[in-house]
N, C-alpha and C positions, 0 to 999 in steps of 0.2 A: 493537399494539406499534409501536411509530416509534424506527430505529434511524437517529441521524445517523452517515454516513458524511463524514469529514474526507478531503480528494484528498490525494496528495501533494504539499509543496508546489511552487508555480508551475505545477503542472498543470489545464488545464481539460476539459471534457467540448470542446471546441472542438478543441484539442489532438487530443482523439484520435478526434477524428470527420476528423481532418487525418491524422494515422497511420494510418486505417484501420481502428482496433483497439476502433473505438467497440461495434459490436453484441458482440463478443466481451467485451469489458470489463465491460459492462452484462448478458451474457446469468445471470448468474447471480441479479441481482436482479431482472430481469423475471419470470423463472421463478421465486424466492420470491414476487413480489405476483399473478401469474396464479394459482397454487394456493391460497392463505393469504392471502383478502383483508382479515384480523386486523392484517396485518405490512405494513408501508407504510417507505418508508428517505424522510428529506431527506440528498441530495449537496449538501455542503458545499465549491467547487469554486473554486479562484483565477483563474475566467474573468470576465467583463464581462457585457451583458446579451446577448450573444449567446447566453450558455448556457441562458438562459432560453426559446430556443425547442425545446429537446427537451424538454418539459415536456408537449407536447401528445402525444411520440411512447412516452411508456413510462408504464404504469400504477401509480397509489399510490405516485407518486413526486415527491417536491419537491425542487426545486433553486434553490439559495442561494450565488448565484455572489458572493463577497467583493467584486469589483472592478464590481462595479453597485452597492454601497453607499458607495464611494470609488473615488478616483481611485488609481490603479495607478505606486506610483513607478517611474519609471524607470531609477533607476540600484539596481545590485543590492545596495548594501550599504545604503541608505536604506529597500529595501523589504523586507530581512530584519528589519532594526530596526521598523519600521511591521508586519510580523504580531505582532510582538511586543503590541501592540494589537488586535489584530481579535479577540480572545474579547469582548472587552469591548462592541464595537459589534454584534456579532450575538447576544450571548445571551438577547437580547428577542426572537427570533426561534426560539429553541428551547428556549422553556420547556412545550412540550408532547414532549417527545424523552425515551426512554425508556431507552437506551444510547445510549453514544461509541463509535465506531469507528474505527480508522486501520491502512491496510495497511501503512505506511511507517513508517519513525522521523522521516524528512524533512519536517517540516512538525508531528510531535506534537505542537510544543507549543503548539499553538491548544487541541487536546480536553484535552492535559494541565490549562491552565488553566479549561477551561468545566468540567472534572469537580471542580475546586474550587466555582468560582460556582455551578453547580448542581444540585451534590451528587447527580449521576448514575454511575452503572457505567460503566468505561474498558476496551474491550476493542483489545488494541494486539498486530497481526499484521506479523510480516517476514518476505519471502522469504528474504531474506539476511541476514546480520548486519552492519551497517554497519561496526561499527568494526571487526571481525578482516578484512573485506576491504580496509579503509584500510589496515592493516598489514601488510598482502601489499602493496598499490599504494606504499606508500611515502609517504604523504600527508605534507605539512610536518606540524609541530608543532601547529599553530592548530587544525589540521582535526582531526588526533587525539584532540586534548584537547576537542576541541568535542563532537566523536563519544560519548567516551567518559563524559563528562558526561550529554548527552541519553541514552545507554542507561540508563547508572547512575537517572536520574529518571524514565524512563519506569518502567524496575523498580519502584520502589519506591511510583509514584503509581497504575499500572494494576491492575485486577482481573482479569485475565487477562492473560496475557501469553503469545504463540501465536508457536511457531519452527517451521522447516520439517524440521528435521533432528532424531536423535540428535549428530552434530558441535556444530551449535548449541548447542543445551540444554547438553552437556559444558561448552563453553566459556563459556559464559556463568554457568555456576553454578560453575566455578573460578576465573573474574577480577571476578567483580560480586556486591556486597552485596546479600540476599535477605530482605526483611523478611516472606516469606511463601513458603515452596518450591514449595506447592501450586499458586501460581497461574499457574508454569511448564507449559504444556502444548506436544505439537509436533502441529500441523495439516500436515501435508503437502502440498508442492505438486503441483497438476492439470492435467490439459489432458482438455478433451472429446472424446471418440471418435467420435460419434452417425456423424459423415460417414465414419471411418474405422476402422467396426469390425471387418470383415473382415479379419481379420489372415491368415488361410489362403493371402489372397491377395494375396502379396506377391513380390518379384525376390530369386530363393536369395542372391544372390552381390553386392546392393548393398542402400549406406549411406547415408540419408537424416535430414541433421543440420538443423535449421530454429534458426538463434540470430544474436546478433550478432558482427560479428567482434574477439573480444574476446581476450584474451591467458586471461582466466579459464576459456575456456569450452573449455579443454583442445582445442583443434582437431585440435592437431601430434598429441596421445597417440590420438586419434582414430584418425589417418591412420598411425601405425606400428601399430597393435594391427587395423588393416583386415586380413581376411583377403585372400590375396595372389589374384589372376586367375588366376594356374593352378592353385588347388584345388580 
């Protein structure tokens, strides 16, 4: 089985071999093609041909970097309208792919449109919910509507549709059209432990937050709910 994986968009395996976050990003599709030499993923990636040199470093895995099949616009509202195109130029490239994949809403609508062209299974996964977080952030109008459109049609184009939460799922099945209930599931999100199992062994009296510094990511509610140094 050949599941194509779509990146989010603008992001490449280059990118996050520049963050850092490459073997961790990757570790979970090494570890399906090391066990399950059946199951083979093509990364479908917004990089150039640079991405094409990890090809040699991870196994039963193809990668099909968009911007080594064209030139990459440079100005950002040219090259949102330009993926607008790119199902169309690479789907002679994945007529052996068995499912669509996309962790992101951001960039869906490359697989949204190849799951029409070729009449494959759309499985479409978010950490977060794009648009309920736009409307916490405040986003203009454009972005909202932009937001809330791409969910609405991811809904209703994909064959699974995979949320992180109980919140999620709520919210989503009280503001968006459901032409199938079922194919709401919630995947929970992970982090691996392997390095940090020992939990036994840990500091009674400190608090260790690993995130970005974000307004979202409750810091402040954090640090008043700390238990106090002289407890």
């Amino acid at each position: 089985m050949n599941v194509a994986l779509f990146f989010t968009y603008d992001v490449s395996l280059s990118e996050w071999d520049r963050l850092k976050i490459i073997d961790r990003e990757m570790k979970f599709y090494t570890d399906i093609t090391k066990d399950d030499s059946d199951i083979s993923f093509t990364l479908v990636t917004y990089g150039n041909q640079d991405d094409l040199k990890y090809e040699n470093k991870y196994k039963n895995i193809r990668i099909i970097p968009l911007y080594s099949l064209k030139k990459r616009p440079v100005n950002k509202y040219i090259r949102l309208i330009d993926s607008l195109f790119l199902p169309f130029r690479i789907k002679k490239y994945l007529n052996d792919v068995d499912i669509l994949k996309t962790n992101q809403l951001l960039g869906s609508w490359v697989p949204i449109v190849l799951k029409r062209i070729l009449n494959k299974p759309l499985i479409i996964r978010t950490g977060y919910d794009l648009f309920s977080f736009s409307l916490r952030q405040k986003k203009n109008l454009f972005k909202l509507l932009f937001y809330y459109l791409l969910t609405q049609l991811a809904i209703i184009t994909s064959s699974v549709y995979l949320v992180s939460s109980r919140e999620d799922m709520n919210f989503l099945k009280k503001y968006f059209y459901w032409n199938n209930n079922n194919k709401l599931q919630i995947r929970q999100n992970w982090i691996s432990a392997e390095e940090n199992s020992n939990f036994l062994d840990r500091e009674k009296k400190s608090i260790l937050t690993v995130g970005r510094l974000e307004k979202q990511k409750n810091l402040y509610c954090l640090l008043y709910t700390s238990p106090s140094p002289r407890d």
